[in-house]
Backbone as CSV, one residue per row, in Angstrom:
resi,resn,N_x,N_y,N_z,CA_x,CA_y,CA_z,C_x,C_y,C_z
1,UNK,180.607,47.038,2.617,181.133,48.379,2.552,182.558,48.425,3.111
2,UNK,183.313,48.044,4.049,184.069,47.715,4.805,185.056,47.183,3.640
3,UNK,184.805,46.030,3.103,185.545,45.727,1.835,185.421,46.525,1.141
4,UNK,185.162,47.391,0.726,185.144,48.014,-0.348,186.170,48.894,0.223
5,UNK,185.663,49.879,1.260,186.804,50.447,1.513,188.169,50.375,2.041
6,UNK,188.495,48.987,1.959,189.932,47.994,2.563,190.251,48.249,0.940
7,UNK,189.532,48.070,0.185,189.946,47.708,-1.397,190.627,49.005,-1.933
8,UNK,189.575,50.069,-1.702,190.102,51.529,-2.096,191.256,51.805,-1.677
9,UNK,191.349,51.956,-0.728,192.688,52.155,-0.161,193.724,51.398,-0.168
10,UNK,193.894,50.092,-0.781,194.985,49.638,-0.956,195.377,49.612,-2.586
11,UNK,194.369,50.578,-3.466,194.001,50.596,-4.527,195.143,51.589,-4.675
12,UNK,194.609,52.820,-3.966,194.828,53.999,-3.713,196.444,54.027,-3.229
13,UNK,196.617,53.343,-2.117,198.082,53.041,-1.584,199.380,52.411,-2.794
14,UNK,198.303,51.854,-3.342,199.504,50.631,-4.448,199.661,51.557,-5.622
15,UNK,199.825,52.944,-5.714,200.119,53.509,-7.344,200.323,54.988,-6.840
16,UNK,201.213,54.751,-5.749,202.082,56.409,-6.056,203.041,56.680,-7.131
17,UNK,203.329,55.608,-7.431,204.349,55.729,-8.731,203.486,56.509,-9.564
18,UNK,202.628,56.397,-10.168,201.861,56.823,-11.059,201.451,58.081,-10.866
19,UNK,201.594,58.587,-9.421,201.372,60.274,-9.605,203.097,60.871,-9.902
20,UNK,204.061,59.993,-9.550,205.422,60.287,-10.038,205.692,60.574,-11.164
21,UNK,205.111,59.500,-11.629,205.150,59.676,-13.496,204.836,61.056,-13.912
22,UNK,203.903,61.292,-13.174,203.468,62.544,-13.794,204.344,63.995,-13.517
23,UNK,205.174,64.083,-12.578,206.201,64.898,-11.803,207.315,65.425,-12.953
24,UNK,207.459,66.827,-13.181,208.146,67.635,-13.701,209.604,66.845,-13.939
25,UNK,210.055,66.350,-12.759,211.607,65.718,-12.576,211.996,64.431,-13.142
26,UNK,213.132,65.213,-13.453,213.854,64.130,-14.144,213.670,62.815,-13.818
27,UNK,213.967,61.667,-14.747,212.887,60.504,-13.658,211.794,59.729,-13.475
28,UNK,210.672,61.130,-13.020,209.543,60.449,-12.577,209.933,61.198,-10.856
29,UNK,211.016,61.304,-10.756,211.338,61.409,-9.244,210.406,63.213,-8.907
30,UNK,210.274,63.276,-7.164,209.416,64.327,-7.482,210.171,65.448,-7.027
31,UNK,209.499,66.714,-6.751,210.317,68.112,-7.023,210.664,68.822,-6.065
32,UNK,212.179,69.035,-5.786,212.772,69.467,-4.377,211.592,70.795,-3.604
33,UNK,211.847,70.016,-2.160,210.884,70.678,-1.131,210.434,72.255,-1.342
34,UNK,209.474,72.390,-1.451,209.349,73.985,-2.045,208.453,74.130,-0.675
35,UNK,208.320,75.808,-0.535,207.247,76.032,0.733,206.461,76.997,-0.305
36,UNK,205.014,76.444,0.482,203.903,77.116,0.264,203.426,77.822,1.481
37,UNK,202.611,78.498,1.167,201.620,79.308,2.308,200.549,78.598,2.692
38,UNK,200.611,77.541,2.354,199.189,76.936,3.288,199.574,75.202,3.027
39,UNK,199.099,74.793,3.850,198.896,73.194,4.137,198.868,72.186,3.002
40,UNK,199.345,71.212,2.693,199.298,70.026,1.357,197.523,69.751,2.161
41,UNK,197.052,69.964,0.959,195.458,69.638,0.859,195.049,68.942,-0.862
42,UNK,193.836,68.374,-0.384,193.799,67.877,-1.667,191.864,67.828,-2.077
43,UNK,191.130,68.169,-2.916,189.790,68.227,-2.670,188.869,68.168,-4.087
44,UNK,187.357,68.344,-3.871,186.924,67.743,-4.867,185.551,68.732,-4.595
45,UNK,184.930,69.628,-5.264,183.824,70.175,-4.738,182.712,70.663,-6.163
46,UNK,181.363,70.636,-5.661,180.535,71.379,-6.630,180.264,72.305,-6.123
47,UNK,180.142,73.562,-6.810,179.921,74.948,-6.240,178.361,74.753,-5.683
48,UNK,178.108,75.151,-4.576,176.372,75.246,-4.174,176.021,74.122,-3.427
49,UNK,177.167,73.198,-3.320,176.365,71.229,-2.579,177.494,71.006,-1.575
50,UNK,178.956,71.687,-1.796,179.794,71.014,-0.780,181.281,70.774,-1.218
51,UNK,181.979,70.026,-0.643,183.301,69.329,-1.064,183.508,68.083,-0.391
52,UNK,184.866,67.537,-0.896,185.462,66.464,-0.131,186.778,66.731,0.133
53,UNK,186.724,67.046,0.897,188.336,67.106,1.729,189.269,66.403,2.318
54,UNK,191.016,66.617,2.045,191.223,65.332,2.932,192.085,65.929,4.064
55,UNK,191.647,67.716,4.897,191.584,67.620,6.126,190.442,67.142,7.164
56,UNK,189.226,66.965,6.266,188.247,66.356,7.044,187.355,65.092,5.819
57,UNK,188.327,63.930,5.910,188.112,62.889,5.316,186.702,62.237,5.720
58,UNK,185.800,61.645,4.840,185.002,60.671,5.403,183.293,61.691,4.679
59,UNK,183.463,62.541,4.321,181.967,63.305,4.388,181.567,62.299,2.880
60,UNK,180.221,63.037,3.126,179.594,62.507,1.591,178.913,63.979,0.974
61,UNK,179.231,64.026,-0.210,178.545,65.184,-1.598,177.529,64.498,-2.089
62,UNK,176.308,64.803,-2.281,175.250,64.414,-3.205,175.324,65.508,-4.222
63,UNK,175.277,65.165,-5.241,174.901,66.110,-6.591,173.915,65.608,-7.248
64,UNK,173.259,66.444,-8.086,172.456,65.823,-9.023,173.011,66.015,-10.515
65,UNK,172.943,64.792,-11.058,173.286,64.543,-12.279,173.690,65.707,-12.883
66,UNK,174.831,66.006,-13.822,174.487,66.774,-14.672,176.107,68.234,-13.862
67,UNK,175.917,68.171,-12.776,176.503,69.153,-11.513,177.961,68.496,-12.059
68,UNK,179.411,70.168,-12.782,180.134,69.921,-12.309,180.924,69.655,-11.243
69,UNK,181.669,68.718,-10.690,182.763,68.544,-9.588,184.316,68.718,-10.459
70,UNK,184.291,69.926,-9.567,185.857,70.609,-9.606,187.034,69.366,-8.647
71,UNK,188.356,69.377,-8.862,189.288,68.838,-8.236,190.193,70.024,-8.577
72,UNK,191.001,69.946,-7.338,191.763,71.252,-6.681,192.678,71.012,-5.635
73,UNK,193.666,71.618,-4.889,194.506,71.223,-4.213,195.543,71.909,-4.093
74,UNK,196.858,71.718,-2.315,198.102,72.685,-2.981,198.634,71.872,-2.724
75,UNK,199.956,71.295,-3.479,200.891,70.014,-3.792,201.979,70.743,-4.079
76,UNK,203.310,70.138,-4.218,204.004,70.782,-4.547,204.102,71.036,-5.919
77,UNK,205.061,72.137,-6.103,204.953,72.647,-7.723,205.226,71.551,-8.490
78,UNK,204.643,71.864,-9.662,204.900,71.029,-10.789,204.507,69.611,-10.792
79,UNK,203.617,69.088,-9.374,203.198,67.802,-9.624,201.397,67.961,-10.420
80,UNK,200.740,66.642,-9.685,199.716,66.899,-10.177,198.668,65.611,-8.829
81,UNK,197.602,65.730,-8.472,196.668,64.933,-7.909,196.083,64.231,-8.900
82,UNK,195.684,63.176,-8.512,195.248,62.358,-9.499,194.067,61.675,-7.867
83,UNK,192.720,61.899,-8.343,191.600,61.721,-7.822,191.048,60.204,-8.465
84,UNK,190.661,59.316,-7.574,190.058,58.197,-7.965,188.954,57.976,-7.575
85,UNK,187.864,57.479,-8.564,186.633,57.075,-8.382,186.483,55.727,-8.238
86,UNK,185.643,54.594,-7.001,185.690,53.598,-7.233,183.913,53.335,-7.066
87,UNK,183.747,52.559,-7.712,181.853,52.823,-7.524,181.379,51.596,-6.639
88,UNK,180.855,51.823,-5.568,180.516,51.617,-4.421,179.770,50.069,-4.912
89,UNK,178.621,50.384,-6.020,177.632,49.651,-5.953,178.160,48.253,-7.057
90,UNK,179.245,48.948,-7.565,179.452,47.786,-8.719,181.059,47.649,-8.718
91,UNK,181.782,47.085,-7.573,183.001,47.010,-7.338,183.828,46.581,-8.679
92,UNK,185.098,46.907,-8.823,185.692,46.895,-10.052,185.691,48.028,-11.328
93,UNK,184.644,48.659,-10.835,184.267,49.853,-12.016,185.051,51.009,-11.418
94,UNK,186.282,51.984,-11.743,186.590,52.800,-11.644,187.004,53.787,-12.069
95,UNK,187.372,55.287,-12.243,188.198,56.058,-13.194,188.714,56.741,-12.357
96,UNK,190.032,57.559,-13.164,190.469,58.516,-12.508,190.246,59.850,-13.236
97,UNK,190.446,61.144,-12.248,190.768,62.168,-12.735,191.937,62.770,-12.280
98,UNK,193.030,63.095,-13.456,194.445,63.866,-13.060,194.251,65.684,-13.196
99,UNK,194.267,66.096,-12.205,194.317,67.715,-12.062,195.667,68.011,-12.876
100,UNK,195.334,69.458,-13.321,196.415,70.289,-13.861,198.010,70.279,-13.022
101,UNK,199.155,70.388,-13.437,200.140,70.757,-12.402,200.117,72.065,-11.424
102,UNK,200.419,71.833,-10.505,200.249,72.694,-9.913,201.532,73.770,-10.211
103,UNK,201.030,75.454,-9.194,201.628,76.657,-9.845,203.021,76.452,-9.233
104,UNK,203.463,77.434,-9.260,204.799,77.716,-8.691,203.931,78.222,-7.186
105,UNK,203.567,78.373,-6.882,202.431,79.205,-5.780,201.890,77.517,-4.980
106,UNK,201.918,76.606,-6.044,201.220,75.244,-5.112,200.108,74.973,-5.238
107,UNK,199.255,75.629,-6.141,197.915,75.946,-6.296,197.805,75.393,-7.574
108,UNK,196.623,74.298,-7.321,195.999,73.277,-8.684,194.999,74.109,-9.065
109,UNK,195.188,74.521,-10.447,193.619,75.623,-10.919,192.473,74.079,-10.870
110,UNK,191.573,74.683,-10.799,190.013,73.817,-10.566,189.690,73.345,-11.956
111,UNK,189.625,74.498,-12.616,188.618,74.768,-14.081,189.255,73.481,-14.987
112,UNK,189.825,73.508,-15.301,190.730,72.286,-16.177,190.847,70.826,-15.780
113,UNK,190.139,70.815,-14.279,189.952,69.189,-14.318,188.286,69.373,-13.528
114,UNK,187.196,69.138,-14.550,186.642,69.316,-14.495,185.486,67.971,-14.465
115,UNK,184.530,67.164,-13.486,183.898,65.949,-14.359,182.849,66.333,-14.242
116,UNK,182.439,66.103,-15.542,180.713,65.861,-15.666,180.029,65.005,-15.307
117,UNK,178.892,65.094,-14.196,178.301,63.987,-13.599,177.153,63.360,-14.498
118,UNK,176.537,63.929,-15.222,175.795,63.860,-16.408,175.506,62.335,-17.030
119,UNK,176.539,61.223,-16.920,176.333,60.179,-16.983,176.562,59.555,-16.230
120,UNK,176.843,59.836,-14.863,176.791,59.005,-13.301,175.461,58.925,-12.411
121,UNK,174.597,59.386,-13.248,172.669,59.429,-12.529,172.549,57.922,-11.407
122,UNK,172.103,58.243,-10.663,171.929,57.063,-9.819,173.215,56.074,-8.920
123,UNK,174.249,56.961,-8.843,175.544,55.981,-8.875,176.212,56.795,-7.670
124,UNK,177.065,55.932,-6.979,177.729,56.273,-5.275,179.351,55.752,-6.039
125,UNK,180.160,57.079,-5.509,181.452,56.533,-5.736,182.249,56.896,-4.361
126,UNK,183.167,55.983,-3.880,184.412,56.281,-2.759,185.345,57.090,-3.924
127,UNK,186.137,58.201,-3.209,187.008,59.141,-3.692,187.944,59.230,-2.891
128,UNK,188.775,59.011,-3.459,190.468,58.736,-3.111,191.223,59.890,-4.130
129,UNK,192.110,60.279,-3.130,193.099,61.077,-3.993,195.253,60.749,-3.633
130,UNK,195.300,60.855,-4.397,197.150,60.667,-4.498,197.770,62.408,-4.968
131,UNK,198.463,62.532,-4.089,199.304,63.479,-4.190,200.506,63.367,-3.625
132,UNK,201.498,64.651,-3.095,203.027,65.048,-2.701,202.526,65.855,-1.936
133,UNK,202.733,65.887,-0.357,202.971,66.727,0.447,204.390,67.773,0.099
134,UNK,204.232,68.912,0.202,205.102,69.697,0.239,205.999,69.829,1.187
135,UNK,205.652,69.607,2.413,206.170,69.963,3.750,207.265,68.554,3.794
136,UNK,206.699,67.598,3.493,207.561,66.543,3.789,208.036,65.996,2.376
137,UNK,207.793,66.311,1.145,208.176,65.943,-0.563,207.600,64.018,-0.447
138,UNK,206.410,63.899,0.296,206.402,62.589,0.143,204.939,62.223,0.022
139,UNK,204.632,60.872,-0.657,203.311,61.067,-1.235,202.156,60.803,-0.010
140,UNK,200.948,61.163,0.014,200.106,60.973,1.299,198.762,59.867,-0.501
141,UNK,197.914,59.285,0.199,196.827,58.441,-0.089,195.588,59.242,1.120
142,UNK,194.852,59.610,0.418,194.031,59.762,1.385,191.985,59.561,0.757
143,UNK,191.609,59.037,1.900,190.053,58.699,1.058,189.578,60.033,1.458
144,UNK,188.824,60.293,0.650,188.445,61.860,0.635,186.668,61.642,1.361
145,UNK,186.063,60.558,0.197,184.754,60.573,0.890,184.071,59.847,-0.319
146,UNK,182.826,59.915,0.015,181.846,59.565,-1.216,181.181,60.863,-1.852
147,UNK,181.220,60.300,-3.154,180.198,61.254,-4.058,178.793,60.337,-4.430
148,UNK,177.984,60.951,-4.268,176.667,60.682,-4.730,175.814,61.298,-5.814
149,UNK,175.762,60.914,-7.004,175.138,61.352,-8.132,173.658,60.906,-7.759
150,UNK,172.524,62.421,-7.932,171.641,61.657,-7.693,170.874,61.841,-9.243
């Protein structure tokens, strides 16, 4: 487990470029310091079971099959989070999910990055997310937690 999560995170660490890419600015480069009303957060939740957060990193979500998980967040405008799944039990197997850009407000709508657990029955994933702090315009890596499909 320990390896696994040395792995995630250097998984996770090695491809901020790739949430750049995705950045409004010219470039790839990302988008002058804007202020929001609340904290660079970044998260992952099913309505009724919980979330994963990365002001309080480390929890675990069980869902049962089938249960959307929303991804959500406030980043700066015009970028986007890009959430990674790495599956616990069968190292090497991973996907991502890229959230909508966020508003002028900083706010990632939920509804539009949406995963269906529906074919993850029986399966444990570490969740990592990449984003842009606002406060500082610079990217944070953070492990969010495990999801558990049951």
């Amino acid at each position: 487990m320990v390896a696994l999560v040395a792995t995630v995170l250097v998984t996770i660490a090695a491809t901020p470029t790739a949430a750049a890419a995705h950045s409004p600015a010219a470039g790839g480069g990302v988008s002058p310091l804007a202020f929001c009303r609340q904290n660079t957060q970044a998260w992952n939740g099913a309505f009724g079971y919980g979330i994963l957060h990365s002001d309080i990193p480390g929890r675990t979500l069980t869902v049962p099959a089938g249960t959307p998980v929303f991804h959500t967040g406030i980043v700066v405008p015009g970028t986007r989070i890009r959430f990674q799944y790495f599956n616990i039990d069968a190292p090497g197997i991973s996907f991502d999910v890229w959230s909508p850009q966020a508003g002028s407000n900083c706010v990632v709508a939920h509804e539009p990055a949406t995963l269906n657990t529906g074919i993850l029955a029986g399966t444990r994933w570490a969740v990592g997310a990449t984003y842009i702090a606002w406060e500082t315009n610079t990217f944070r890596n953070t492990l969010l937690g495990t999801l558990v499909v049951t």
